[in-house]
ZAMARGU-4260 file (C-alpha; in steps of 0.2 Angstrom, whole numbers, plus 5000, padded with zeros to 4 digits):
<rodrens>
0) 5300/4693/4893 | 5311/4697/4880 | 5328/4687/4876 | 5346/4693/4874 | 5351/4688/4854
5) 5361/4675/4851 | 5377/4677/4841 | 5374/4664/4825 | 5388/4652/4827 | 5389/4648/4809
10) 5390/4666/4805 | 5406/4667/4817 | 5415/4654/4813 | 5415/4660/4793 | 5422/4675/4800
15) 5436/4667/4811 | 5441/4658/4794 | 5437/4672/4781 | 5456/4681/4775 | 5459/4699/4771
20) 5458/4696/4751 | 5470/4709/4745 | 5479/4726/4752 | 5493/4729/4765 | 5485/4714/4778
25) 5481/4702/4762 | 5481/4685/4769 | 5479/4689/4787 | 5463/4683/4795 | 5449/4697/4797
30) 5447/4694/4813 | 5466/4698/4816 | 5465/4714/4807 | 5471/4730/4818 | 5456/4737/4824
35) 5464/4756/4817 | 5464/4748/4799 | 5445/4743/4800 | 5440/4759/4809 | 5450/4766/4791
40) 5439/4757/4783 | 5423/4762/4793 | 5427/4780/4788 | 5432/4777/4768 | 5418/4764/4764
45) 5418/4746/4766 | 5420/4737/4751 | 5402/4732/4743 | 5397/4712/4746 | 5399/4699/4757
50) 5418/4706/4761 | 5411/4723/4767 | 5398/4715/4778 | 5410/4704/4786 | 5423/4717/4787
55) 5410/4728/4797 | 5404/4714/4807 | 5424/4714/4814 | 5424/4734/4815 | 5409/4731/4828
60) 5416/4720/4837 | 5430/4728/4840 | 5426/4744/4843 | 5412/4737/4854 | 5427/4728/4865
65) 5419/4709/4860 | 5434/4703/4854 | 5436/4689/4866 | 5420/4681/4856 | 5436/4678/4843
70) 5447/4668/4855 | 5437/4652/4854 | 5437/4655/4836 | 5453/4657/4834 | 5460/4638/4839
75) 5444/4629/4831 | 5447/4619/4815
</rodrens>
């Protein structure tokens, strides 16, 4: 019997805390980014490293509607 996958808590949490390191949003949390300036960057390339995986980690979630995985997120220390 196969199992749904678990989303890797650590994983999420670094992303709830991670910030938009430079541009227009520089500052802003990724996962407060607008969804039509990560689908921007869907289309021009993700930046290369840990930045661009996480960046594409939010463009999948939401564009995939999973954005209320964030709202715990969002208030934890």
């Amino acid at each position: 019997m196969d199992s749904v996958p678990q989303p890797d808590h650590r994983a999420l949490l670094e992303l709830a805390r991670q910030r938009m390191p430079f541009g227009r949003y520089e500052g802003r949390l990724l996962i407060d980014l607008p969804e039509p300036y990560v689908v921007w960057f869907s289309r021009q390339g993700f930046p290369d490293g840990k930045l661009g995986d996480m960046l594409r980690a939010v463009y999948e979630i939401k564009v995939n509607g999973l954005e209320f995985l964030f709202d715990p997120l969002r208030h934890h220390p």
